[in-house]
N, CA, C and O atoms as a GROMACS GRO file, in nm:
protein
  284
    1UNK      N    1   0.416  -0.203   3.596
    1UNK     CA    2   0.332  -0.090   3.622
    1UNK      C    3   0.368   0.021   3.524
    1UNK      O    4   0.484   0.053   3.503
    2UNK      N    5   0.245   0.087   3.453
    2UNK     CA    6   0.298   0.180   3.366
    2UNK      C    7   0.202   0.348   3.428
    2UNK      O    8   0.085   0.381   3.446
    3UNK      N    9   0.328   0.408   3.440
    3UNK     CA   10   0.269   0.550   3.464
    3UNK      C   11   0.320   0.683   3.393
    3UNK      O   12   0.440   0.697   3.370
    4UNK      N   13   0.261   0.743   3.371
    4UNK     CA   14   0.320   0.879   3.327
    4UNK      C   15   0.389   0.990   3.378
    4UNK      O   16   0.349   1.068   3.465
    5UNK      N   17   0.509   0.990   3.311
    5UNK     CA   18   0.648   1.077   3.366
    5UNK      C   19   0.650   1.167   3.252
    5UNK      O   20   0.626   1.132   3.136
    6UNK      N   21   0.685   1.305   3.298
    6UNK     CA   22   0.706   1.413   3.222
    6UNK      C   23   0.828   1.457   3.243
    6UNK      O   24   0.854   1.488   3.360
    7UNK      N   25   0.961   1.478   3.116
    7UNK     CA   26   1.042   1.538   3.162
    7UNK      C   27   1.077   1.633   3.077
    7UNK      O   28   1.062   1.646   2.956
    8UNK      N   29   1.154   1.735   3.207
    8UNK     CA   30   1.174   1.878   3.094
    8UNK      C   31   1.313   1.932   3.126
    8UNK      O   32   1.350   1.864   3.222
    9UNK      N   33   1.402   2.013   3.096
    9UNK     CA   34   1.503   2.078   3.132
    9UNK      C   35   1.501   2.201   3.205
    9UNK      O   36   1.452   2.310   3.174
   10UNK      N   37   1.578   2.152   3.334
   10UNK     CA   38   1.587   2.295   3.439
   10UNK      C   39   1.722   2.357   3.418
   10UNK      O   40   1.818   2.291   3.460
   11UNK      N   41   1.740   2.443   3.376
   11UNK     CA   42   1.894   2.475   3.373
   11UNK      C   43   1.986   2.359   3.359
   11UNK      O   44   1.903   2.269   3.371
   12UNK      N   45   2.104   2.297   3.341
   12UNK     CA   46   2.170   2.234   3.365
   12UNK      C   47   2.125   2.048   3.355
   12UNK      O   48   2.184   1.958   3.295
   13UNK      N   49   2.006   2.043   3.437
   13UNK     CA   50   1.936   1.950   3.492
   13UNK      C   51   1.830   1.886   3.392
   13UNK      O   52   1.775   1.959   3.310
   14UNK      N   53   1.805   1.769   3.397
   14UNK     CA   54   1.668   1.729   3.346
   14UNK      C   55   1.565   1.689   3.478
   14UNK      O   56   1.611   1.681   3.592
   15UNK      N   57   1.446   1.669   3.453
   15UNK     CA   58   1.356   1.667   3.568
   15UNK      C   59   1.257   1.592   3.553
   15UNK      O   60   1.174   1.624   3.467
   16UNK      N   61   1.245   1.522   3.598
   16UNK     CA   62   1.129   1.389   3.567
   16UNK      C   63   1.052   1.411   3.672
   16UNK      O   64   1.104   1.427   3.782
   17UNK      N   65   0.935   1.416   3.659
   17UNK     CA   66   0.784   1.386   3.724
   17UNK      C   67   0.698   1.301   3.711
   17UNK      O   68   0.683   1.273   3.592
   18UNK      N   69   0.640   1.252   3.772
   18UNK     CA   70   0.440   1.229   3.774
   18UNK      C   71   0.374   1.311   3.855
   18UNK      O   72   0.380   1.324   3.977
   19UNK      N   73   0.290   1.382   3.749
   19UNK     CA   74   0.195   1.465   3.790
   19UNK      C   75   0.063   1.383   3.914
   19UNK      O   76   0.008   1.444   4.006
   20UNK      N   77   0.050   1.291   3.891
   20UNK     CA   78   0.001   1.228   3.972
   20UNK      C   79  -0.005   1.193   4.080
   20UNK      O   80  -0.109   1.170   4.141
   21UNK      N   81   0.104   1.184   4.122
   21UNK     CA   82   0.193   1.174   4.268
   21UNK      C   83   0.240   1.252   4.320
   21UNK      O   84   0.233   1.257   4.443
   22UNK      N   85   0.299   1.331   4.257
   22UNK     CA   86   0.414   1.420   4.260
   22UNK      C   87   0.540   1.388   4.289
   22UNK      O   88   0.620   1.459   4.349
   23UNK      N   89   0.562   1.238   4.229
   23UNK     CA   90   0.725   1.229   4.262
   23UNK      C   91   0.765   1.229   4.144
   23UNK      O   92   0.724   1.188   4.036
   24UNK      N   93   0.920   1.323   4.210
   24UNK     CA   94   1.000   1.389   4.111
   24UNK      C   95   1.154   1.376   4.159
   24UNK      O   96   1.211   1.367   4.268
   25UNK      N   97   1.200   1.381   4.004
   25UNK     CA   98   1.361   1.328   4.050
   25UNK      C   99   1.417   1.436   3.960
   25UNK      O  100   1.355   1.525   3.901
   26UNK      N  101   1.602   1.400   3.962
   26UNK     CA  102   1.666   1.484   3.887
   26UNK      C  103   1.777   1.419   3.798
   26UNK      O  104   1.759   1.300   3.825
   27UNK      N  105   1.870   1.423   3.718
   27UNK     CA  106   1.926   1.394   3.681
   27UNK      C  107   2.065   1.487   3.565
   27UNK      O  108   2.017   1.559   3.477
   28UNK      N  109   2.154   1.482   3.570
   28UNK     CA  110   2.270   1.507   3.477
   28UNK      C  111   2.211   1.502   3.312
   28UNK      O  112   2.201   1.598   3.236
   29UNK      N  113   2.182   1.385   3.287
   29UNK     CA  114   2.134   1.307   3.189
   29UNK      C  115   1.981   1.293   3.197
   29UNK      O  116   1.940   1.286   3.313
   30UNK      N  117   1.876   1.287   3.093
   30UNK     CA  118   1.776   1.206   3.048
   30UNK      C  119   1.763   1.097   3.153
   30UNK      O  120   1.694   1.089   3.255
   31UNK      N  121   1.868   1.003   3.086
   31UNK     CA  122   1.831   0.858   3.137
   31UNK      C  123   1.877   0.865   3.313
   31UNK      O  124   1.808   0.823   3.406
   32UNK      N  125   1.983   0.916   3.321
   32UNK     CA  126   2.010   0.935   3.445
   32UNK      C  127   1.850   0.976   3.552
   32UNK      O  128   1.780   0.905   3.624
   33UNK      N  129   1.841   1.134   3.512
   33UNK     CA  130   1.668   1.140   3.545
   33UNK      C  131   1.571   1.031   3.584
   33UNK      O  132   1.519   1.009   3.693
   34UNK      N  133   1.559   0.969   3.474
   34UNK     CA  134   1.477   0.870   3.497
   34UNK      C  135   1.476   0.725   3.536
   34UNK      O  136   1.381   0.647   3.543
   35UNK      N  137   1.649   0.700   3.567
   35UNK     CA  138   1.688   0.637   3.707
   35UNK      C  139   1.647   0.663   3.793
   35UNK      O  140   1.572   0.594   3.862
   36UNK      N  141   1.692   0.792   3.819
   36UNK     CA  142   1.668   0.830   3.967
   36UNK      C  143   1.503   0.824   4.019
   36UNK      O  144   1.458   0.803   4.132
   37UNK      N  145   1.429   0.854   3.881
   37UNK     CA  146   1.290   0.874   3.937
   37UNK      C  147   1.221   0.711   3.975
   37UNK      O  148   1.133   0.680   4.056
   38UNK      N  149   1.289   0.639   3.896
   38UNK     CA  150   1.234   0.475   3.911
   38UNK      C  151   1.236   0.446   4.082
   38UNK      O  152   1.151   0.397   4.157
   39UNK      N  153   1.388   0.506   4.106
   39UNK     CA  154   1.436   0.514   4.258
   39UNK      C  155   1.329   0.509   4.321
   39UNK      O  156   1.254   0.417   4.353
   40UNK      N  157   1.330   0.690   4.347
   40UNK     CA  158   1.229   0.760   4.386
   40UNK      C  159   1.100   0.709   4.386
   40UNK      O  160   1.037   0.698   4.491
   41UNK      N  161   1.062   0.682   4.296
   41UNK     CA  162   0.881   0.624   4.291
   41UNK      C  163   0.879   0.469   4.357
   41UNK      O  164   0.770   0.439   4.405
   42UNK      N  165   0.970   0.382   4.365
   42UNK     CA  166   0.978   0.285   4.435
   42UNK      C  167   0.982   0.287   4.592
   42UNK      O  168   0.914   0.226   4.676
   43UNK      N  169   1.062   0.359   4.602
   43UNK     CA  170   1.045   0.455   4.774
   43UNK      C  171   0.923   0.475   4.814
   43UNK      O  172   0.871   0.411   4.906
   44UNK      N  173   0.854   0.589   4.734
   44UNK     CA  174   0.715   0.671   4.696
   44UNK      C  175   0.617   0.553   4.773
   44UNK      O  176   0.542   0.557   4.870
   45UNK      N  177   0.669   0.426   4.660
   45UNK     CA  178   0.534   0.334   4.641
   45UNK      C  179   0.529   0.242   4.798
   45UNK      O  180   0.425   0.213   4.858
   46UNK      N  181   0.679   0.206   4.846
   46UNK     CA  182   0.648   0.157   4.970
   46UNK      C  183   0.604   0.240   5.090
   46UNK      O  184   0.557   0.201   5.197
   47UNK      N  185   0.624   0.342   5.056
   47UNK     CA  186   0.562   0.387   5.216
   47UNK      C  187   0.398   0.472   5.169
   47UNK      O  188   0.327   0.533   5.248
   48UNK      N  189   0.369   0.449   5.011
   48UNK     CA  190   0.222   0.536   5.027
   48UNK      C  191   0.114   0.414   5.063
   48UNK      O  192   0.112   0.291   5.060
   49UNK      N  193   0.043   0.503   5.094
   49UNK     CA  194  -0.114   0.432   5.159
   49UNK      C  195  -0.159   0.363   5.042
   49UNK      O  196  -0.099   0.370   4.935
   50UNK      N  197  -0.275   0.288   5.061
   50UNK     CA  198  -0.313   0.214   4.981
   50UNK      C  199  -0.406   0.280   4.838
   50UNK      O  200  -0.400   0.256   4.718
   51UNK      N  201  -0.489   0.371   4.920
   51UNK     CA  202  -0.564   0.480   4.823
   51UNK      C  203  -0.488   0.521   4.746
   51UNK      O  204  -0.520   0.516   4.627
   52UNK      N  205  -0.322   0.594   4.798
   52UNK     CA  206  -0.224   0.694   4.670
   52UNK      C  207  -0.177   0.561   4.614
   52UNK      O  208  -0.165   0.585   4.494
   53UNK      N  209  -0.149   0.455   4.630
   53UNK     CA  210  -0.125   0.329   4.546
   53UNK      C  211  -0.237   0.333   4.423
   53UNK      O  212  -0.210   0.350   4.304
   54UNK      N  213  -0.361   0.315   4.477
   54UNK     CA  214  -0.460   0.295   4.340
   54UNK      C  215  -0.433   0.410   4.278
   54UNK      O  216  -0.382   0.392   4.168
   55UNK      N  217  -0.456   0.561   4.321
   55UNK     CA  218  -0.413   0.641   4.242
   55UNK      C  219  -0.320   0.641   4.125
   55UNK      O  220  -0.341   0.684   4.012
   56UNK      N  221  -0.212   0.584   4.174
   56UNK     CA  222  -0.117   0.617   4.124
   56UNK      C  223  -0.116   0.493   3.977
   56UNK      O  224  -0.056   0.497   3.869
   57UNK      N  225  -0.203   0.399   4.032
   57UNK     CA  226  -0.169   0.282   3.908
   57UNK      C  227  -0.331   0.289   3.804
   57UNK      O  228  -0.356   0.234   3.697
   58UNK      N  229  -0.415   0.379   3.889
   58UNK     CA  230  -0.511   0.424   3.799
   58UNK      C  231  -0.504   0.565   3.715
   58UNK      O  232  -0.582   0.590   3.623
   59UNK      N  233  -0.407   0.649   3.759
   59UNK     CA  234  -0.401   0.799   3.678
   59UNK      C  235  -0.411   0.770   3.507
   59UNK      O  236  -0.397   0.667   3.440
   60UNK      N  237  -0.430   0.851   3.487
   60UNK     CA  238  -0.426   0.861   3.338
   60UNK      C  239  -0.278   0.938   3.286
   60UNK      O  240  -0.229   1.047   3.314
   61UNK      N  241  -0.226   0.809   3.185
   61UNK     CA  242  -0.081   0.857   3.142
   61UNK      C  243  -0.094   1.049   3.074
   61UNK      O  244  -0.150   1.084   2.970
   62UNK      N  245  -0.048   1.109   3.140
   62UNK     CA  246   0.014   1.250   3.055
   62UNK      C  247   0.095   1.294   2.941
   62UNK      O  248   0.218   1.292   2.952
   63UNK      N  249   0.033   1.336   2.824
   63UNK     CA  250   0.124   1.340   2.750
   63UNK      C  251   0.173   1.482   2.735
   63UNK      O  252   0.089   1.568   2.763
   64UNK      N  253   0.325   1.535   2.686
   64UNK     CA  254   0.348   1.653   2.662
   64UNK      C  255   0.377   1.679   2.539
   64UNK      O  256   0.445   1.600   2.474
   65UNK      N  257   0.322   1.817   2.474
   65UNK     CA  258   0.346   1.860   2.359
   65UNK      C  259   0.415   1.944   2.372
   65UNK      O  260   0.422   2.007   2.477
   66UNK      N  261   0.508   1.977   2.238
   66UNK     CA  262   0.574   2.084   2.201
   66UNK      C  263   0.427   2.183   2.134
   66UNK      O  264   0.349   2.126   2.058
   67UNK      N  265   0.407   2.319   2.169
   67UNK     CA  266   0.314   2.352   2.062
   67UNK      C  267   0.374   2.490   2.012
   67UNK      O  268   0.402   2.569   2.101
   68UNK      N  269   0.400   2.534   1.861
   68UNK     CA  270   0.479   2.645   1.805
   68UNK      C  271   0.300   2.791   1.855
   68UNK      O  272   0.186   2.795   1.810
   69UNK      N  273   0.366   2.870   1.949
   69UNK     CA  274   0.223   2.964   1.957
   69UNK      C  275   0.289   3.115   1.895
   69UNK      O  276   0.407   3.145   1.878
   70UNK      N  277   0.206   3.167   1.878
   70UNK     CA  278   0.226   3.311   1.836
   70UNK      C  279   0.119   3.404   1.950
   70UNK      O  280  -0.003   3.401   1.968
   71UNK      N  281   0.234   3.488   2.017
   71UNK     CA  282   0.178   3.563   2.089
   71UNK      C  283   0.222   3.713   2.123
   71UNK      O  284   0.154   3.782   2.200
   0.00000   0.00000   0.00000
Protein backbone atom coordinates (compact mmCIF):
# COMPACT_ATOMS: atom_id res chain seq x y z
CA UNK A 1 0.00 0.00 0.00
CA UNK A 2 1.44 3.32 -0.93
CA UNK A 3 0.34 6.56 0.81
CA UNK A 4 1.50 9.91 1.44
CA UNK A 5 3.41 10.94 4.62
CA UNK A 6 4.66 14.37 5.27
CA UNK A 7 7.37 14.97 7.62
CA UNK A 8 8.59 18.07 9.29
CA UNK A 9 10.51 19.11 12.47
CA UNK A 10 8.81 20.08 15.78
CA UNK A 11 11.33 21.29 18.08
CA UNK A 12 13.45 18.47 19.06
CA UNK A 13 11.06 15.96 17.28
CA UNK A 14 10.34 14.88 13.73
CA UNK A 15 6.60 14.36 12.82
CA UNK A 16 5.17 12.25 10.29
CA UNK A 17 1.64 12.52 8.93
CA UNK A 18 -1.03 11.65 6.37
CA UNK A 19 -2.98 14.34 5.63
CA UNK A 20 -5.52 12.03 4.64
CA UNK A 21 -6.25 10.28 7.66
CA UNK A 22 -4.78 12.12 9.97
CA UNK A 23 -2.51 9.66 11.43
CA UNK A 24 0.40 10.98 12.91
CA UNK A 25 3.39 9.80 14.75
CA UNK A 26 6.61 11.06 16.33
CA UNK A 27 9.94 10.25 16.46
CA UNK A 28 13.74 11.14 17.90
CA UNK A 29 14.95 10.38 14.41
CA UNK A 30 13.50 10.61 10.71
CA UNK A 31 13.44 6.99 10.43
CA UNK A 32 12.46 6.45 13.90
CA UNK A 33 9.24 8.81 12.94
CA UNK A 34 8.39 6.84 10.37
CA UNK A 35 8.50 3.61 12.34
CA UNK A 36 6.40 4.72 14.55
CA UNK A 37 3.95 6.04 11.94
CA UNK A 38 3.95 2.51 9.99
CA UNK A 39 2.88 1.45 13.73
CA UNK A 40 0.39 3.84 14.01
CA UNK A 41 -1.30 3.59 10.55
CA UNK A 42 -1.47 -0.20 10.94
CA UNK A 43 -3.50 0.28 14.17
CA UNK A 44 -5.37 3.23 12.18
CA UNK A 45 -6.07 0.64 9.42
CA UNK A 46 -7.51 -2.20 11.68
CA UNK A 47 -9.99 -0.56 13.48
CA UNK A 48 -11.11 2.10 10.48
CA UNK A 49 -14.34 1.48 8.67
CA UNK A 50 -14.36 0.38 5.41
CA UNK A 51 -15.13 3.86 3.62
CA UNK A 52 -11.77 5.56 5.71
CA UNK A 53 -10.00 2.29 4.30
CA UNK A 54 -10.86 3.27 0.58
CA UNK A 55 -10.02 6.68 1.49
CA UNK A 56 -7.09 6.16 2.66
CA UNK A 57 -5.74 3.75 -0.27
CA UNK A 58 -7.43 6.12 -2.79
CA UNK A 59 -6.00 9.74 -1.50
CA UNK A 60 -3.80 11.33 -3.63
CA UNK A 61 0.02 11.10 -2.55
CA UNK A 62 1.10 14.81 -1.08
CA UNK A 63 3.99 16.28 -1.97
CA UNK A 64 6.01 18.97 0.10
CA UNK A 65 8.04 21.77 -1.14
CA UNK A 66 10.65 23.82 0.19
CA UNK A 67 9.67 27.27 -1.53
CA UNK A 68 12.49 30.38 -1.02
CA UNK A 69 9.45 33.49 -0.66
CA UNK A 70 10.14 37.07 -0.19
CA UNK A 71 7.87 38.81 1.99
Amino acid sequence: MKIGVTVHREGKLYVAADPVTGVTSQGITCNEALKNFQEAFGLWFECAEDWEKERALNGEPVTTLILDLEV
